[in-house]
PAMAR-245230 format. One record per residue (C-alpha): x, y, z; residue number from 1. Coordinates in Angstrom, 3 decimals, padded with zeros to 6 digits. Example, Ala and Ser with C-alpha at 12.3 -4.5 7.8 and 13.67 -1.06 7.14 Angstrom:
BEGIN
+----------+----------+----------+-----+
:       xx :       yy :       zz : seq :
+----------+----------+----------+-----+
:  012.300 : -004.500 :  007.800 :   1 :
:  013.670 : -001.060 :  007.140 :   2 :
+----------+----------+----------+-----+
END
This chain:
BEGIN
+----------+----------+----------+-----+
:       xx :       yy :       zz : seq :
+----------+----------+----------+-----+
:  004.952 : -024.778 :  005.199 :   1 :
:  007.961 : -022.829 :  003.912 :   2 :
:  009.500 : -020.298 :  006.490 :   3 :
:  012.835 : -018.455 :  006.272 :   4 :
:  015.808 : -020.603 :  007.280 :   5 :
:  018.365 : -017.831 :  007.757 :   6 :
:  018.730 : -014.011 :  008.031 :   7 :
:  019.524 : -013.815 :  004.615 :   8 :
:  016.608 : -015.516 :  003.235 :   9 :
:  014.209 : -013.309 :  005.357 :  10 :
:  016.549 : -009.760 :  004.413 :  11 :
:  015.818 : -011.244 :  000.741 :  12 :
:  011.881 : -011.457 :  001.353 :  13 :
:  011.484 : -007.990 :  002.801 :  14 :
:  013.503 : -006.164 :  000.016 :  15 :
:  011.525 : -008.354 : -002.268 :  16 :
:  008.354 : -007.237 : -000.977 :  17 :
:  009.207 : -003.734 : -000.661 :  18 :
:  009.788 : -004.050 : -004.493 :  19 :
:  006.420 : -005.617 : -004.937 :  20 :
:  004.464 : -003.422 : -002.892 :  21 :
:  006.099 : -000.417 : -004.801 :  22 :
:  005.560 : -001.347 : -008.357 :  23 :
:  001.952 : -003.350 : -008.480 :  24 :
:  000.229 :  000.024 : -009.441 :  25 :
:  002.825 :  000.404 : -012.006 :  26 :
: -000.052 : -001.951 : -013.701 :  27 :
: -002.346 :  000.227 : -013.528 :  28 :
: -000.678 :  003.085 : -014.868 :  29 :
:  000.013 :  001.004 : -017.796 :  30 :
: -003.546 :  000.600 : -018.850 :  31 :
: -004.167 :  003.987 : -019.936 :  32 :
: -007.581 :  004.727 : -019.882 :  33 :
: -008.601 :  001.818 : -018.234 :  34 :
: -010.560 :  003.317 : -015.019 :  35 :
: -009.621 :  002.299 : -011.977 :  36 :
: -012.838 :  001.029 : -010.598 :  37 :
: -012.710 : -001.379 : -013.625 :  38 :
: -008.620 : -002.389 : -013.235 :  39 :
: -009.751 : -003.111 : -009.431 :  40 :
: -011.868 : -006.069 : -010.200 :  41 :
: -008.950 : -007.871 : -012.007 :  42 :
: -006.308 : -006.972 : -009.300 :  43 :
: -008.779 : -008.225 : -006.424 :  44 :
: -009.001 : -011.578 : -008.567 :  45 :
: -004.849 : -012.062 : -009.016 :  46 :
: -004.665 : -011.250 : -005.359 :  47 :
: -006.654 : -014.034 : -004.815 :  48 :
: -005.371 : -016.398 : -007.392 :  49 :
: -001.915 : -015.948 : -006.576 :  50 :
: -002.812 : -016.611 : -001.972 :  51 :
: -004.264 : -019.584 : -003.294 :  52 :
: -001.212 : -021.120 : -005.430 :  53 :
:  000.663 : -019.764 : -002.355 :  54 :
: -001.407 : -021.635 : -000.275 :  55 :
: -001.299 : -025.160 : -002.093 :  56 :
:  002.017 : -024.843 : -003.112 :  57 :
:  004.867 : -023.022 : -000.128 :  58 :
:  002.051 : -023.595 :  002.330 :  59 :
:  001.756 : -027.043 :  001.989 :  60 :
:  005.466 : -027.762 :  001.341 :  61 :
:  008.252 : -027.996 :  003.422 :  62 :
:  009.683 : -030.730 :  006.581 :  63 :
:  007.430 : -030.157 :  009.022 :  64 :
:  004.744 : -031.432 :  007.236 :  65 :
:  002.486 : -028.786 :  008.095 :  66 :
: -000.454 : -027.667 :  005.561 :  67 :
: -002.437 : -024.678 :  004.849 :  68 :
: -005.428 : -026.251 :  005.481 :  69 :
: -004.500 : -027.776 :  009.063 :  70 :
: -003.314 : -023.983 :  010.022 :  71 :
: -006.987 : -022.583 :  008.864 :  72 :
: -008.339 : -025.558 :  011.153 :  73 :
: -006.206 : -025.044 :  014.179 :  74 :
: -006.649 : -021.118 :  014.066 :  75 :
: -009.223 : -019.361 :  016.278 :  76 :
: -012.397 : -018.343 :  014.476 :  77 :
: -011.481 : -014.726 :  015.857 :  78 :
: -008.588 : -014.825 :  014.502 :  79 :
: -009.895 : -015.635 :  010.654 :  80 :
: -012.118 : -012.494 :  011.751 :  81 :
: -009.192 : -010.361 :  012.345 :  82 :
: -007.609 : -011.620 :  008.715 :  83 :
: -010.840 : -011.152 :  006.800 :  84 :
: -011.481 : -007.775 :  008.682 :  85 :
: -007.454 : -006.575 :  007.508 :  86 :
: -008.314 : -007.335 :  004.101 :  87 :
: -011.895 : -005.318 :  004.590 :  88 :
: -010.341 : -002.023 :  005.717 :  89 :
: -007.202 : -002.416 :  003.423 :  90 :
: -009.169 : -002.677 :  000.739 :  91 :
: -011.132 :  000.669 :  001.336 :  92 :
: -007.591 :  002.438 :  002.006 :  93 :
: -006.181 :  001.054 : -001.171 :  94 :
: -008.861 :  002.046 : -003.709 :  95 :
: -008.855 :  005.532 : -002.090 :  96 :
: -005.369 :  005.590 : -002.656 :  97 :
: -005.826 :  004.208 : -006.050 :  98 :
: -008.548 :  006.731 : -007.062 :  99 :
: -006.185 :  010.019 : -005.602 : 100 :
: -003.341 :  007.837 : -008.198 : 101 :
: -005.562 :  008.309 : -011.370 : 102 :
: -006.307 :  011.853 : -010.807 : 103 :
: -003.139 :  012.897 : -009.757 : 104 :
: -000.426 :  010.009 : -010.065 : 105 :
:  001.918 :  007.477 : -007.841 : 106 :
:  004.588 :  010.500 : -006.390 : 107 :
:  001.458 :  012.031 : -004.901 : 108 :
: -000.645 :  009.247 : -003.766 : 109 :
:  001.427 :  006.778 : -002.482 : 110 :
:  003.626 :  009.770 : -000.204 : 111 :
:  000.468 :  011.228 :  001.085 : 112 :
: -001.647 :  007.930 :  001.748 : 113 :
:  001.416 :  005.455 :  003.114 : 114 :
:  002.792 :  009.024 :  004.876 : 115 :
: -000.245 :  009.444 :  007.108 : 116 :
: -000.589 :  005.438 :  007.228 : 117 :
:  002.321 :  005.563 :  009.106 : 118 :
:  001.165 :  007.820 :  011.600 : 119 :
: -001.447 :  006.480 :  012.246 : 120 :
:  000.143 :  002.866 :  012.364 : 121 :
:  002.367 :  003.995 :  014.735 : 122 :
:  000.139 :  005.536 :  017.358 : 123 :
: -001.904 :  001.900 :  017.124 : 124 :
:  001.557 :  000.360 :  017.938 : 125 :
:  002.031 :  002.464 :  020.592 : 126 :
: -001.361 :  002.005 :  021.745 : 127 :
: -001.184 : -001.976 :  021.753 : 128 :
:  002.586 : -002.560 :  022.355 : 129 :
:  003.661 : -000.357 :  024.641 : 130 :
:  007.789 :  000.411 :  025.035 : 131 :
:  008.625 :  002.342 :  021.635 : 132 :
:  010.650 :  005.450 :  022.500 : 133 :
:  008.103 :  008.133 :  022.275 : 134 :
:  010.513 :  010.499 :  021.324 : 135 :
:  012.089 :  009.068 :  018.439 : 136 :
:  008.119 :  007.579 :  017.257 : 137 :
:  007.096 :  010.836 :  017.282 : 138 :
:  010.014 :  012.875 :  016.039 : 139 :
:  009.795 :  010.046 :  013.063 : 140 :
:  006.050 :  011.089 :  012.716 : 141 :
:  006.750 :  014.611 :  012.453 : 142 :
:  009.087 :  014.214 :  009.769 : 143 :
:  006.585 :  012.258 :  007.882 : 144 :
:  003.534 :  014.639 :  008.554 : 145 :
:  006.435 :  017.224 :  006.888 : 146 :
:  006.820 :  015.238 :  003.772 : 147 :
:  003.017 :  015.195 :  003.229 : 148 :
:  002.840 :  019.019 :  003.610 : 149 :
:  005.923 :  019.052 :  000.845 : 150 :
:  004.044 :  016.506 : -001.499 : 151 :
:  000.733 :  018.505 : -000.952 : 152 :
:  002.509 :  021.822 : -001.714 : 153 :
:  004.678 :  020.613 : -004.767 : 154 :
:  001.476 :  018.726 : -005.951 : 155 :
: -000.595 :  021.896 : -006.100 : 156 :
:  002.229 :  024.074 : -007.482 : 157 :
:  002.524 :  022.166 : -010.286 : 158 :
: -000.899 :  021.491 : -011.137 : 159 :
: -001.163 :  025.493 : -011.226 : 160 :
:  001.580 :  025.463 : -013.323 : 161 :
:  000.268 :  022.854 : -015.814 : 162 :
: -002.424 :  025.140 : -016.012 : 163 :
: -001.135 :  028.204 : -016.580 : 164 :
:  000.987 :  026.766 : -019.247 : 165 :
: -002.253 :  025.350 : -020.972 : 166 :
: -003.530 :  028.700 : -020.681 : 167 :
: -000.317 :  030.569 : -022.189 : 168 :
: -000.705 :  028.238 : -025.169 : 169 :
: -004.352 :  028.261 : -025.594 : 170 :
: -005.352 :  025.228 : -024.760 : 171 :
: -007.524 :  025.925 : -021.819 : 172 :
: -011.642 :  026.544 : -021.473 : 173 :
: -010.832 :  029.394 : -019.112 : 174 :
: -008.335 :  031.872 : -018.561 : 175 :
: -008.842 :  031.092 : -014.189 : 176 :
: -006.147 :  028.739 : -012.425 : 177 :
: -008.333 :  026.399 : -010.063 : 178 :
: -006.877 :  023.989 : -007.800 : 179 :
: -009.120 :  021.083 : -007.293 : 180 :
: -007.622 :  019.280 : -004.015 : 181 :
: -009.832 :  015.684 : -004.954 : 182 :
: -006.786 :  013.754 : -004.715 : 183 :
: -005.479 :  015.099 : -001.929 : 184 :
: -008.736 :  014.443 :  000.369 : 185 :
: -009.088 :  010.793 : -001.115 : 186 :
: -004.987 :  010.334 : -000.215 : 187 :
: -005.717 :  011.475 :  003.122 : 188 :
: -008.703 :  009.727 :  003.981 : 189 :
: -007.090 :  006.444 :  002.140 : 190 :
: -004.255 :  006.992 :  004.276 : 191 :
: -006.211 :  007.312 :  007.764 : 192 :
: -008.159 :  004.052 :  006.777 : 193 :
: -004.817 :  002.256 :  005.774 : 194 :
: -003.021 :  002.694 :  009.441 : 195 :
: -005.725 :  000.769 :  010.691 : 196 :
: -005.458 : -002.393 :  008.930 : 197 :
: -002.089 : -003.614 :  009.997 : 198 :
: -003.089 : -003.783 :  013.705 : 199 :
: -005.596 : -006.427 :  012.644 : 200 :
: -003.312 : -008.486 :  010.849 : 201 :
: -000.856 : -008.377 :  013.618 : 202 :
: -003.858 : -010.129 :  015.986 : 203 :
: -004.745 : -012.277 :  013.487 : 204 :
: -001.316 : -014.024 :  013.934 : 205 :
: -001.264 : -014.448 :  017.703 : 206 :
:  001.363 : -016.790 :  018.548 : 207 :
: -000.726 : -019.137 :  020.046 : 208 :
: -003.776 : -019.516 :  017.949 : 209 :
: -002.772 : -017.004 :  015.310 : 210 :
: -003.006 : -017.693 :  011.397 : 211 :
:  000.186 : -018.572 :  009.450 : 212 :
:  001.147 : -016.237 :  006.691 : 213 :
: -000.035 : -018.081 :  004.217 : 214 :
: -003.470 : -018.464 :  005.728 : 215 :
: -003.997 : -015.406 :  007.001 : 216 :
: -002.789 : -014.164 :  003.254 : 217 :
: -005.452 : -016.368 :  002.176 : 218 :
: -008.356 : -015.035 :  004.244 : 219 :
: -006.836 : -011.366 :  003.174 : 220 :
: -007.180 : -011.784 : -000.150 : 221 :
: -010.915 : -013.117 :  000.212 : 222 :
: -011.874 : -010.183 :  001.575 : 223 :
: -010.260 : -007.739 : -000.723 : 224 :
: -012.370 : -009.699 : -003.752 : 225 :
: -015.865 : -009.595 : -001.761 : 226 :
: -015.460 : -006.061 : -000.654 : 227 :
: -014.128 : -004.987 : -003.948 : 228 :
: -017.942 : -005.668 : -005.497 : 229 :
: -019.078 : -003.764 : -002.250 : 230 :
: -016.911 : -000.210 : -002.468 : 231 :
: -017.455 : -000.439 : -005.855 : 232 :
: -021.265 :  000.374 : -005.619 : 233 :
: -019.884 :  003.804 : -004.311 : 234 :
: -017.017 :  004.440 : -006.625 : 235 :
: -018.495 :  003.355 : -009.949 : 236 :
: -021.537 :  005.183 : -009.440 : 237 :
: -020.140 :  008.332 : -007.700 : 238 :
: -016.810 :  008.581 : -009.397 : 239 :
: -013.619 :  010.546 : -008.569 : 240 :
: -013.197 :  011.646 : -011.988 : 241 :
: -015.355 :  011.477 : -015.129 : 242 :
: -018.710 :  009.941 : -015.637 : 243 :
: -020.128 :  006.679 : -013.577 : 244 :
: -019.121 :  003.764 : -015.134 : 245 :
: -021.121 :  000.456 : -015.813 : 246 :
: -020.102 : -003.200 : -014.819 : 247 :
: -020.357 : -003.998 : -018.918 : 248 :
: -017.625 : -001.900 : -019.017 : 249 :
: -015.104 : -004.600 : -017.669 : 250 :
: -016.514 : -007.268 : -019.774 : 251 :
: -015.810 : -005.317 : -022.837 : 252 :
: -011.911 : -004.677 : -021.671 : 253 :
: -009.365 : -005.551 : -023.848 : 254 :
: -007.499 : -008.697 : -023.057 : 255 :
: -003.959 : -006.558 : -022.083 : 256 :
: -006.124 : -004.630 : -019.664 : 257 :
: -007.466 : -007.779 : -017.614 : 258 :
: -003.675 : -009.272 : -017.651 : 259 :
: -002.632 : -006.171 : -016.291 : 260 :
: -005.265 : -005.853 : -013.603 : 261 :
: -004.062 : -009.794 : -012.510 : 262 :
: -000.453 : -008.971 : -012.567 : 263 :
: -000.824 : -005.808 : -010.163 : 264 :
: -003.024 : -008.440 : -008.127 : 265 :
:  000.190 : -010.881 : -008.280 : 266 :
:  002.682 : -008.922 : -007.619 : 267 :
:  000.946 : -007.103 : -004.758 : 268 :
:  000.217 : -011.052 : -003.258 : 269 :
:  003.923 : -011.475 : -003.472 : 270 :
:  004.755 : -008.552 : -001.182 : 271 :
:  002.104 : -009.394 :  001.264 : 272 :
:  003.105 : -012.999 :  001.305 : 273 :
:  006.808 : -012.207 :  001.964 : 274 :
:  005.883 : -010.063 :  004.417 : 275 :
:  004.171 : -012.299 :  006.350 : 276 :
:  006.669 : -014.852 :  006.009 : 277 :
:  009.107 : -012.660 :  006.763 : 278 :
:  007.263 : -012.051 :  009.855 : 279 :
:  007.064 : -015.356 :  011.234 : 280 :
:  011.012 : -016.225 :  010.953 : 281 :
:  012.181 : -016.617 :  014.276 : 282 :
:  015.271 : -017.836 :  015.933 : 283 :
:  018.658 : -016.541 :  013.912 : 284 :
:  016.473 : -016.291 :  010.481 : 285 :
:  014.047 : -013.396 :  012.473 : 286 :
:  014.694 : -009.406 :  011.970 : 287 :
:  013.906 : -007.010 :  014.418 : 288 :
:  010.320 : -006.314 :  014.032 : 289 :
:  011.327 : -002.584 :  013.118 : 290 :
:  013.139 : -003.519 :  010.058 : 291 :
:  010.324 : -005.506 :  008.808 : 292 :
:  007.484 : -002.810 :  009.428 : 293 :
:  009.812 : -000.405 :  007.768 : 294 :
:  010.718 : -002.465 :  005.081 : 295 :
:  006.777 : -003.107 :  003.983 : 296 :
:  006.253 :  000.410 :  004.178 : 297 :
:  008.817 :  002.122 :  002.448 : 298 :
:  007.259 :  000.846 : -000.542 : 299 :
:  005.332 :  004.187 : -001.191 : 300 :
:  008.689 :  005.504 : -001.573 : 301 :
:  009.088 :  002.950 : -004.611 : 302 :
:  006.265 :  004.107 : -006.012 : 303 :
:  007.131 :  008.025 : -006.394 : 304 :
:  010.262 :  007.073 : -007.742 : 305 :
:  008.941 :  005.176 : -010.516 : 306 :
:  005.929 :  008.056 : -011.140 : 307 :
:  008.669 :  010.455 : -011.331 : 308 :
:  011.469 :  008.818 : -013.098 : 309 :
:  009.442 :  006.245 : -015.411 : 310 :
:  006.008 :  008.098 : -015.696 : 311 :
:  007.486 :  011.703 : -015.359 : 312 :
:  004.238 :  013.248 : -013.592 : 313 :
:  006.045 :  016.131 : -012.308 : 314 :
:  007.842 :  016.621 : -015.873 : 315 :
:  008.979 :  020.145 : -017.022 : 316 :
:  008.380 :  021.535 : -013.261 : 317 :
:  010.079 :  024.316 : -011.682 : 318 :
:  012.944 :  024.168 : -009.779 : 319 :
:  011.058 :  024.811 : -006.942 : 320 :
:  008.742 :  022.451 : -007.195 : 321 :
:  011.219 :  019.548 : -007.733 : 322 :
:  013.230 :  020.955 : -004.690 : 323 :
:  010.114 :  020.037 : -002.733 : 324 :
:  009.353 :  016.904 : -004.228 : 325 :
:  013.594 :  016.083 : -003.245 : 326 :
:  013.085 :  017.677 :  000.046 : 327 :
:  009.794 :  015.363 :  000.810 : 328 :
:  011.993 :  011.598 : -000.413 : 329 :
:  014.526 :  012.636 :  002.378 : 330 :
:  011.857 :  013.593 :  004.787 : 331 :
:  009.950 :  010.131 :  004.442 : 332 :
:  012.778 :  008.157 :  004.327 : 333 :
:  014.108 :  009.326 :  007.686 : 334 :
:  010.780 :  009.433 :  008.809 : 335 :
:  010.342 :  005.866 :  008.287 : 336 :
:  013.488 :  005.234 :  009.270 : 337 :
:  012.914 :  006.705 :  012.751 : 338 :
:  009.704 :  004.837 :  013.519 : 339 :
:  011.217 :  001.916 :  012.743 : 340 :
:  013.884 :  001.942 :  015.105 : 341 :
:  012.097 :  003.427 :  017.618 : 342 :
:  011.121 : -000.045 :  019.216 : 343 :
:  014.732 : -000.918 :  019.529 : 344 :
:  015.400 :  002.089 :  022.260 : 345 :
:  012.750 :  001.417 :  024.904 : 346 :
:  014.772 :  003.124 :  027.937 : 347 :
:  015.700 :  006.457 :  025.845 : 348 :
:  013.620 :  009.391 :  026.860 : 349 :
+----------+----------+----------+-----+
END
């Protein structure tokens, strides 16, 4: 299989991946008024479309002669558990995340569910790897607990403004400003879910009798597409916005829509693939572990820039509300940043 022969290649990887992991939903903001439950089937499929010619092709290449299919033989069964069970409670975190993104966009969603991710991700770390400074892990938590509470904040002041601007021009059924927090409580729950996935990835590559990356990308991505026709019972037929929506709905989407939906499934596969890879460089091509975790999760960071630079969801706000939204990039950024680095300083208390 292909691995990273040098530091460069595997710096390249995890900058590519970051990229990827910020701008799949960028696909799905593309489709308009295609509903997310609907976009979700196609993404689940290019996830797994694009594992598999990952599999065949980069996992089946390289000296050592090494194939895909001898790593899924030579793996532990409990291992493939761990993989498919990643891809299970991913999968749950991501379409929470995805539904909090169609009601109230990527700068909210993204911050708020990859925010409290990391939190949670890094008390699991702590949990199961013991020897991160404490102080810096959870001085880099509080920061991004703090940049949730500024996304939150700036999120509901402008919605309040939208409104009251709707009102001043006539546009609204009622003259009452109501703040309706649904995003926020599917971001936050998406996020809790989504801390707990990468733990189970992380066993499913035990050096011994662990997956590859491209196997355990594989098994990932099989469970994202079975479990996608599972959640879906739930979010089709109790929606997060709008009226339940019917399976015939899909088949009569345009053709752009079901391209789109693939693409986001692509280019999310790539990120997840070159993370993994990334992962399993060792020798002089390896990073510190820290600058690979942060790496795959500063990618919600990615996404609020593009929602407010490209998409402009927080367009025409007030100053104060943009001094938030500037005040909660720094805050996550050094938040990541922190809990990163924190396994490099074991003996600092």
């Amino acid at each position: 299989m292909i691995l990273p022969g040098s530091y460069l290649f595997t710096i390249v990887l995890l900058v590519l991946g970051l990229i990827c992991w910020g701008s799949w939903a960028n696909t799905f903001k593309s489709s308009h008024k295609w509903r997310f439950e609907i976009y979700y089937f196609d993404f689940a499929l290019g996830l797994l479309i694009a594992c598999v010619i990952a599999a065949f092709t980069l996992g089946s290449l390289g000296w050592d002669g090494f194939q895909f299919l001898d790593d899924i033989h030579n793996a532990g069964k409990k291992q493939d558990l761990y993989a498919f069970l990643a891809g299970c409670v991913f999968n749950l975190a991501n379409m929470l995340i995805l539904g909090a993104a169609s009601v109230s966009g990527l700068s909210t969603a993204f911050p708020i569910g990859f925010g409290i991710a990391l939190v949670v991700g890094t008390g699991w770390n702590y949990f199961l790897h013991p020897g991160a400074n404490l102080m810096i892990s959870a001085l880099g938590c509080g920061l991004l607990i703090a940049a949730v509470v500024f996304n939150m904040v700036s999120f509901r002041n402008y919605s309040l403004f939208r409104q009251l601007l709707y009102i001043q021009q006539g546009k609204a059924k009622s003259t009452k400003k109501v703040f309706t927090a649904t995003a926020i409580v599917l971001a936050v729950c998406g996020g809790l879910v989504m801390g707990c996935y990468l733990p189970l990835l992380e066993l499913a590559r035990d050096p011994d009798v662990g997956l590859g990356p491209y196997s355990a990308a594989f098994l990932f991505s099989l469970a994202v597409l079975f479990t996608t026709f599972l959640y879906n019972l739930f979010f089709m037929n109790i929606p997060v916005q709008g009226q339940p929506v019917d399976f015939s709905e899909y088949l009569k989407g345009e053709a752009r829509n079901h391209y789109l939906g693939i693409s986001g499934g692509f280019i999310f596969a790539v990120g997840l693939i070159c993370y993994l890879v990334a992962g399993r460089a060792d020798g002089a091509a390896a990073a510190p572990p820290g600058l690979v975790y942060g790496a795959t999760q500063g990618g919600a960071l990615v996404s609020a820039l593009w929602g407010l630079v490209v998409w402009r969801e927080f367009d025409g706000a007030e100053t104060g509300t943009r001094t938030f939204m500037s005040v909660m990039m720094v805050l996550f950024l050094f938040g990541v940043v922190l809990v990163s680095i924190a396994p490099l300083f074991p003996t600092l208390r």
